[in-house]
N, C-alpha and C positions, 0 to 999 in steps of 0.2 A: 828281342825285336825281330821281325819278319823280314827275310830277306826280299827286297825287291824283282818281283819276276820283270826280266826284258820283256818291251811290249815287240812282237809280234809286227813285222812289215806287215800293209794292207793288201790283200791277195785280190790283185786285177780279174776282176771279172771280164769276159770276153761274149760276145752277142753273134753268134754262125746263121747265117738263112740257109737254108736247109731244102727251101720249095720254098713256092709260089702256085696258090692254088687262084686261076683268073678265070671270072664268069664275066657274064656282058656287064653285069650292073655292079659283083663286087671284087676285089679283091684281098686275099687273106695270107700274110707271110707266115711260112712253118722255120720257127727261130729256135734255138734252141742257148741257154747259156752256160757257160764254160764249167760252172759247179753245180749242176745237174744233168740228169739225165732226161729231164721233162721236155718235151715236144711242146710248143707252145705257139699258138693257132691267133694271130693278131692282128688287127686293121689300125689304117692309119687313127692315129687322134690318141691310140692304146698305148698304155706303155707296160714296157718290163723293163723288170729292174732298173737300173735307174735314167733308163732314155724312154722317150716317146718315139712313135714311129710318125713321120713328115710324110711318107710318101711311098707306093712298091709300084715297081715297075713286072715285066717278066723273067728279070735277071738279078735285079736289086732294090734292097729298100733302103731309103737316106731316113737317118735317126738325130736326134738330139739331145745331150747329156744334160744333165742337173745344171752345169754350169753354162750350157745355150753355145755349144759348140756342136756342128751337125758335122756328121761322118754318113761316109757312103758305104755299104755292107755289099759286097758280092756274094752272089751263090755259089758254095762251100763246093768244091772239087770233090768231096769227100760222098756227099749227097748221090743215094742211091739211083 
């Protein structure tokens, strides 16, 4: 009989803005997620991974998870 392998905790993914790119008619958050290295370019209504974007301002975008809990996201210190 095969030993049972321990399942593995679920690894918190994390959501960074990164920029904020604002023209008159749109704007687009540069987000990036904790287990990539992909830059990812998204307006409100879009989601990644597993929130949608509600909103971006020129310092932050407010998101909403799976489970209908929204978070406010500030732009990331780190952000060149």
């Amino acid at each position: 009989m095969a030993a049972e392998q321990p399942q593995a905790a679920p690894v918190s993914v994390t959501l960074t803005l990164t920029g904020v790119l604002d023209s008159d008619n749109d704007q687009i958050a540069l987000l990036r997620l904790s287990n990539s290295p992909e830059l990812l370019r998204k307006r409100v209504g879009e989601t990644v991974g597993e929130w949608t974007i509600l909103g971006i301002t020129k310092t932050t975008v407010s998101v909403q998870n799976a489970s209908g809990e929204e978070s406010l996201i500030g732009l990331s210190s780190a952000s060149p």
